[in-house]
C-alpha positions in Angstrom: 27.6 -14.6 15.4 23.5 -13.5 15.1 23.1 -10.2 14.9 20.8 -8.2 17.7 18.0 -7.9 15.2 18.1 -12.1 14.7 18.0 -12.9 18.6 15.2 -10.8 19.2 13.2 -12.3 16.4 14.4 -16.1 18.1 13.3 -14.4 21.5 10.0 -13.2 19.8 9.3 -16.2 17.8 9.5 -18.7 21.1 7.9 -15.9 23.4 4.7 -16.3 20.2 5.4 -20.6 20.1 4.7 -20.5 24.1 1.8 -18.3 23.9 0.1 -20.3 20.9 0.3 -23.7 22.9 -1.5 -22.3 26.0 -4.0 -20.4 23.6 -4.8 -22.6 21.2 -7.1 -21.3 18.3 -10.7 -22.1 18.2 -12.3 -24.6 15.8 -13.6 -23.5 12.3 -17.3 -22.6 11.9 -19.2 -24.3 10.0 -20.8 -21.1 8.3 -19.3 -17.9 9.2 -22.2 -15.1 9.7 -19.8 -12.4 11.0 -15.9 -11.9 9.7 -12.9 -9.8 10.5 -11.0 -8.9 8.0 -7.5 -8.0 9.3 -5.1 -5.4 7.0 -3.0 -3.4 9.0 -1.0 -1.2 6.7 -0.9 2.1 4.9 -2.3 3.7 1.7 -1.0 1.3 -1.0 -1.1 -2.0 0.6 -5.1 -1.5 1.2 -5.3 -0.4 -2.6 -3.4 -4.0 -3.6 -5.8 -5.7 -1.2 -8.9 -4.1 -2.5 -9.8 -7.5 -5.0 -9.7 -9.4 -2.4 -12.0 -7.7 -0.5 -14.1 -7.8 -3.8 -13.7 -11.7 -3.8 -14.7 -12.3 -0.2 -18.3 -10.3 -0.6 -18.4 -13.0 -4.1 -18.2 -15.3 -1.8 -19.9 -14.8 1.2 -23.0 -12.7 0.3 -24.9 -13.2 3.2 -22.4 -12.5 5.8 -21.5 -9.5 7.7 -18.0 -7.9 6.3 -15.8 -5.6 8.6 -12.3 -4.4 8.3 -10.3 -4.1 11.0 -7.5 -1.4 9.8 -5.3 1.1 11.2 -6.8 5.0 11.4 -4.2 5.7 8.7 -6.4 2.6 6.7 -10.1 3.7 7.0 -10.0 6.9 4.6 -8.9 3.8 1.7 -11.2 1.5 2.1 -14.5 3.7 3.3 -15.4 4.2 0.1 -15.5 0.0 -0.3 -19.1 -1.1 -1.7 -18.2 -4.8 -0.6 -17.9 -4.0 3.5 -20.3 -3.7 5.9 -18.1 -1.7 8.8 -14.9 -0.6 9.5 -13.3 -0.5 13.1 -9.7 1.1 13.7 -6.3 0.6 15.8 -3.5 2.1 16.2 -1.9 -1.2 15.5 2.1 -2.0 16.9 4.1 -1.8 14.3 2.6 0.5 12.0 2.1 3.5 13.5 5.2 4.8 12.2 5.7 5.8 16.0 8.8 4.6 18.3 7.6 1.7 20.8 7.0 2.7 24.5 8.4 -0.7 25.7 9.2 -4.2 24.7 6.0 -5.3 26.6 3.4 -2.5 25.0 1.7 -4.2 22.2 0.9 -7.6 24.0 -0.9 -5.5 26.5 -2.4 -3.9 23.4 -3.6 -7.3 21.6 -5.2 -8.0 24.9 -7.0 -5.3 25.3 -8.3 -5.6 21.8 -9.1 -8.9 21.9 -11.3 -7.7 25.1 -13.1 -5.6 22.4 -13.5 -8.4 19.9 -14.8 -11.1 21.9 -18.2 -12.9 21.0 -18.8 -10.7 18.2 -17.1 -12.6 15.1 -17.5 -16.5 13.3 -13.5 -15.7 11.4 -11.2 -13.7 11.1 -9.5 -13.3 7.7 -5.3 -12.1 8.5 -4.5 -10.8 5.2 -0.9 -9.8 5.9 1.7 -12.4 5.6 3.8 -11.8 9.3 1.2 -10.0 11.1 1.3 -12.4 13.9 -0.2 -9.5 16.2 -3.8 -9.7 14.9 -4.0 -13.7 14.9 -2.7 -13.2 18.4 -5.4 -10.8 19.6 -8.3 -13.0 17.6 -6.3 -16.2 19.9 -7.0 -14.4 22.7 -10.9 -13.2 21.7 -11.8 -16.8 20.9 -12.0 -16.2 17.2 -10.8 -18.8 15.2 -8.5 -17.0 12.2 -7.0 -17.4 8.7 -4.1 -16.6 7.5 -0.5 -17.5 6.4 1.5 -20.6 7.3 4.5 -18.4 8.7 6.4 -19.5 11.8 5.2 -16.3 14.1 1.6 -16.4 12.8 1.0 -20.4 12.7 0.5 -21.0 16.6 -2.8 -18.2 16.6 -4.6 -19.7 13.4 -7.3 -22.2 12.8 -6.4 -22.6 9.0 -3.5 -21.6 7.4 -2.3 -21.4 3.8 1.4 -21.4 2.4 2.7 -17.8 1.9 4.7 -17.7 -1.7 7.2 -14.6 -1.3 7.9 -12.9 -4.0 4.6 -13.6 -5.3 2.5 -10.1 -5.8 0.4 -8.7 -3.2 -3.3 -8.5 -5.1 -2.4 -12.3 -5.8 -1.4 -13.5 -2.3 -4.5 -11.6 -0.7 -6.6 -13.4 -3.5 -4.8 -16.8 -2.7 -5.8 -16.9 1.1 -9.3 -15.6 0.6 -9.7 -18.1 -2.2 -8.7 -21.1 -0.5 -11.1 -19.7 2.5 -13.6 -19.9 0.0 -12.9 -23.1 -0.8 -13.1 -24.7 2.7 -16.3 -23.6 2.9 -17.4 -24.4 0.3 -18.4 -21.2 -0.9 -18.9 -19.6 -5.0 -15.6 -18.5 -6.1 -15.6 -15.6 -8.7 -13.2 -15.0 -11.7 -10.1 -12.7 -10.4 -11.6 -8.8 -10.2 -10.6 -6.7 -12.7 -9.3 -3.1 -12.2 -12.7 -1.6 -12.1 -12.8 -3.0 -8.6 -10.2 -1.0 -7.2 -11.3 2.1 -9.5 -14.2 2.2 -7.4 -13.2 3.1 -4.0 -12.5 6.2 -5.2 -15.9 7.9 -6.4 -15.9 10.4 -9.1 -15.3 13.8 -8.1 -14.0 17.3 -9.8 -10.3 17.7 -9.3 -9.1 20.8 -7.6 -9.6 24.1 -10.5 -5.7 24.5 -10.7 -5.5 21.0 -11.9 -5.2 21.9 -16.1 -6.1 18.2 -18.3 -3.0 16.9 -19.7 -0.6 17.6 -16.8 2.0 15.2 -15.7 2.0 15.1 -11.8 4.9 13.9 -9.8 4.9 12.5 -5.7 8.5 12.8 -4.5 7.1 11.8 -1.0 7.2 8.5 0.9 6.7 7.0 3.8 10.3 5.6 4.5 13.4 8.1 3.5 15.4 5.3 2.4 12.9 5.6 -0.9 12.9 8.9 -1.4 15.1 10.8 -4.4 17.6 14.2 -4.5 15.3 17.1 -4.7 17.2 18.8 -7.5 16.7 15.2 -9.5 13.0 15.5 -9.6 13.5 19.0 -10.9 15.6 18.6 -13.1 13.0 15.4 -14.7 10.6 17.9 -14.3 12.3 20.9 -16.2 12.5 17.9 -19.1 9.0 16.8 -19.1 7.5 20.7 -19.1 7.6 20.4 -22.5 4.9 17.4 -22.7 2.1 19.1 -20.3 1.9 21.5 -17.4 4.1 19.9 -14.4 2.0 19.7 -10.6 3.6 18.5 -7.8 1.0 16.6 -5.5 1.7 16.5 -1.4 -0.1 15.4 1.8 1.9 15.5 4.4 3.4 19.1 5.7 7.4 18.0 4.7 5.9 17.0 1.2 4.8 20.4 1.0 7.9 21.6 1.9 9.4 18.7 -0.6 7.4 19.5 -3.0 8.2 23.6 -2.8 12.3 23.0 -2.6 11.8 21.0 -6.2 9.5 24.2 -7.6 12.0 26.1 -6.7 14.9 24.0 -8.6 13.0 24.2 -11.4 13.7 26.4 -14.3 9.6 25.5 -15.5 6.3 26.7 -13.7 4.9 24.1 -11.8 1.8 24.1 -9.5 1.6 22.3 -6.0 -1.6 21.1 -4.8 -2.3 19.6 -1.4 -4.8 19.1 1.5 -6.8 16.8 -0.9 -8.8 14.0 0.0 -8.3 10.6 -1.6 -11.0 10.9 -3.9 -9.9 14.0 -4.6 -6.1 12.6 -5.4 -7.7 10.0 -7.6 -9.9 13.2 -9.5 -6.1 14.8 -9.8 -4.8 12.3 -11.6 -7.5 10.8 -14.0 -6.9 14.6 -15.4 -3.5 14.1 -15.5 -1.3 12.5 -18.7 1.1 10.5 -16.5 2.3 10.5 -12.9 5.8 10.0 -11.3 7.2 9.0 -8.0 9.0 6.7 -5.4 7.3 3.5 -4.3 4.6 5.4 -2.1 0.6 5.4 -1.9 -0.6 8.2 -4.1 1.1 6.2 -7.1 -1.4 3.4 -6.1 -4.1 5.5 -6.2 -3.1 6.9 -9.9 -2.7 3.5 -11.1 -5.7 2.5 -9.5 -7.9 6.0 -11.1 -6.2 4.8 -14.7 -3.5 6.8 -15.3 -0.2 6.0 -16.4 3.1 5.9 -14.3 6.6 5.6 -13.6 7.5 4.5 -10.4 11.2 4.4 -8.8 11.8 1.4 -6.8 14.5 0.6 -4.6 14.3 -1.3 -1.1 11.0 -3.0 -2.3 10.0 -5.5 -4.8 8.1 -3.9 -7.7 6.7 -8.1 -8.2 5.5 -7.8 -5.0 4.4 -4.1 -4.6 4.6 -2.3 -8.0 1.6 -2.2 -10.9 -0.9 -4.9 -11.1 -1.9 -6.6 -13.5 1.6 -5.9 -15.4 0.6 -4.0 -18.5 3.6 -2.9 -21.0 4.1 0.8 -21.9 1.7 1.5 -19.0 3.4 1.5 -16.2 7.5 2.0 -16.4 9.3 0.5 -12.9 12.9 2.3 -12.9 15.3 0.9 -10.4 19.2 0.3 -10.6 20.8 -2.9 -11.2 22.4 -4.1 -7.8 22.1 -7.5 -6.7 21.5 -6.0 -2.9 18.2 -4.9 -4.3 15.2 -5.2 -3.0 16.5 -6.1 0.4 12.8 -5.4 1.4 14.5 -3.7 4.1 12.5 -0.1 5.2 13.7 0.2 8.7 17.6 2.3 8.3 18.4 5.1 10.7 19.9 8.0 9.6 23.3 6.6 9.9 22.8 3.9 7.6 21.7 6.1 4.4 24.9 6.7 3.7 25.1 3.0 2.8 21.9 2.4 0.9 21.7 4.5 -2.1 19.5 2.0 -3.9 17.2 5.3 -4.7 19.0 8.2 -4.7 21.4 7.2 -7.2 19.1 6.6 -9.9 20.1 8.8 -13.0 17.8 11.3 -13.8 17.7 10.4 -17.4 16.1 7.0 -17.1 13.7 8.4 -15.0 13.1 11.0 -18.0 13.6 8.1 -20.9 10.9 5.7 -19.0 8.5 8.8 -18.7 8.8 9.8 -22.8 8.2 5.9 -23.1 4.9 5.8 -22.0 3.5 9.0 -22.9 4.4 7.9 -26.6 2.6 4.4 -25.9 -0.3 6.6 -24.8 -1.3 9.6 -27.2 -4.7 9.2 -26.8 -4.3 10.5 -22.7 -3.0 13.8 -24.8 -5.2 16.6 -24.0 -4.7 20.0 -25.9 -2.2 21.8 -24.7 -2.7 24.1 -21.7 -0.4 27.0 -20.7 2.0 26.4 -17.8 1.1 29.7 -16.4 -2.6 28.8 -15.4 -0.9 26.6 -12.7 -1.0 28.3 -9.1 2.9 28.9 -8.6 
């Protein structure tokens, strides 16, 4: 028998098929002047998809770049050297917000597509199943790229196979590559981590922020990855003795996250917040290691240099976690279940009973993973700072 969530997805997918064959796509150009480039997510998807952008500029020097992203998106890519705009939505799906009605985001893509007529040569979809944004350049009359998925194929003018499983950075550099390529246009050598360093410009870290401190991000932006409170502290307590311990936090409940765990703790820790990417990134280049769920702000340490341990549960650390893989760098703790990742972010709260894929991760391989790295990387140890020049 299909479950409620499988019929709507048949209902969806035909609703999509029917829409594609009265609204065909538009012909390829034969020399793009002006492309979209379409990322809808959060924090550390536009990180994993920075390369890419990187490779398109390679490759198309003379055209005119935008990014179409969500308002959550512009702060991450502003900072981008190889875009020449950014425009925002508040696109379906990813505003983390409850859906008016059924019927609300294909009023949406057309008005959009009102707003994108006429004004781009290609649109580049660089997520996998966002089938929205090929819809609403379908609409504009602007012929799109993107993956050869079942919801996506009827909107796009060229599409390339999708390899799940395979990471992020590397699918994003697929599409835009074989773009590239049917145009004929220079391909470069894969960027290198300098590339994604650089959206985030060098700035002083907040005063509190002591060298050598090991930072930790419990907060996420799905519960079903987040971690007991008194297991952070008690990691925490255990680390102390390696560098001062600061708890980083954006949102108001990671504050409050973040204070609960201080206040398990048996150790001085500080709590910093309010800071702007730049400054996160300035945070943790002083910092000796960081740890956290699956989230963002781990992105952005990877991305500023620093070392990490990262829990992972519902998601794919292949897919999502460090890249390029680099041993006794980066330390990916997650349990052993065969129900893991089910990729799978969506539970209400009746379900987390049931998916414990996180919160039952022992604190002592979190702890063991941590004193790994820090030994693979003495030369990130800093003399040693008192615990009590933290802000409490």
């Amino acid at each position: 028998m299909a479950t409620p969530r499988a019929v709507r997805s048949a209902v969806r997918l035909g609703m999509l098929r029917l829409a594609g064959s009265v609204r065909r796509p538009p012909a390829l150009p034969t020399d793009p002047r002006s492309i979209l480039l379409i990322r809808p997510d959060h924090l550390g998807d536009l990180i994993l998809a920075a390369p890419a952008v990187a490779l398109l500029r390679h490759a198309f020097p003379a055209s005119r770049i935008t990014a179409w992203v969500g308002p959550w998106g512009e702060p991450v890519w502003r900072g981008s050297p190889h875009l020449d705009a950014i425009e925002t939505c508040s696109f379906p799906g990813f505003t983390r917000l409850t859906k008016p009605n059924p019927a609300a985001p294909y009023f949406l893509a057309l008005r959009a597509a009102s707003t994108l007529r006429g004004r781009f040569d290609l649109a580049i979809d660089l997520r996998f199943d966002f089938w929205w944004g090929a819809m609403a350049c379908a609409l504009a009359g602007i012929p799109a790229a993107g993956y050869d998925v079942p919801e996506c194929r009827p909107f796009l003018a060229f599409a390339v196979t999708h390899r799940p499983g395979l990471h992020e950075t590397d699918q994003s550099l697929r599409l835009v590559g074989a773009v590239a390529e049917r145009f004929g246009a220079p391909l470069a050598a894969m960027p290198g981590e300098q590339l994604t360093a650089a959206l985030f410009p060098e700035v002083r870290p907040p005063e509190s922020i002591p060298q050598g401190a090991i930072a930790i991000h419990a907060g996420a932006g799905a519960e079903v990855k987040l971690w007991h409170d008194e297991r952070w502290a008690r990691v925490a307590d255990a680390l102390a003795a390696h560098g001062p311990i600061v708890l980083t936090a954006g949102s108001p409940s990671e504050v409050r996250q973040a204070q609960r765990i201080v206040g398990l703790m048996r150790s001085p820790a500080g709590i910093v917040s309010g800071l702007s990417l730049a400054e996160l990134a300035a945070t943790y280049r002083h910092c000796r290691l960081a740890l956290g769920p699956d989230n963002g702000p781990l992105h952005v340490a990877r991305a500023a240099g620093t070392p990490t341990v990262t829990l992972f549960g519902p998601t794919n650390p292949a897919q999502f976690g460090p890249h390029p893989q680099l041993p006794g760098r980066n330390e990916v703790v997650r349990l052993p279940w065969r129900c893991i990742p089910c990729g799978r972010l969506d539970y209400n709260p009746a379900e987390f009973t049931y998916h414990l894929c996180v919160k039952l991760i022992e604190p002592e391989q979190v702890i063991a993973a941590a004193r790994r790295v820090l030994m693979a990387h003495p030369s990130r140890s800093l003399p040693a700072v008192s615990s009590s020049s933290l802000e409490e």
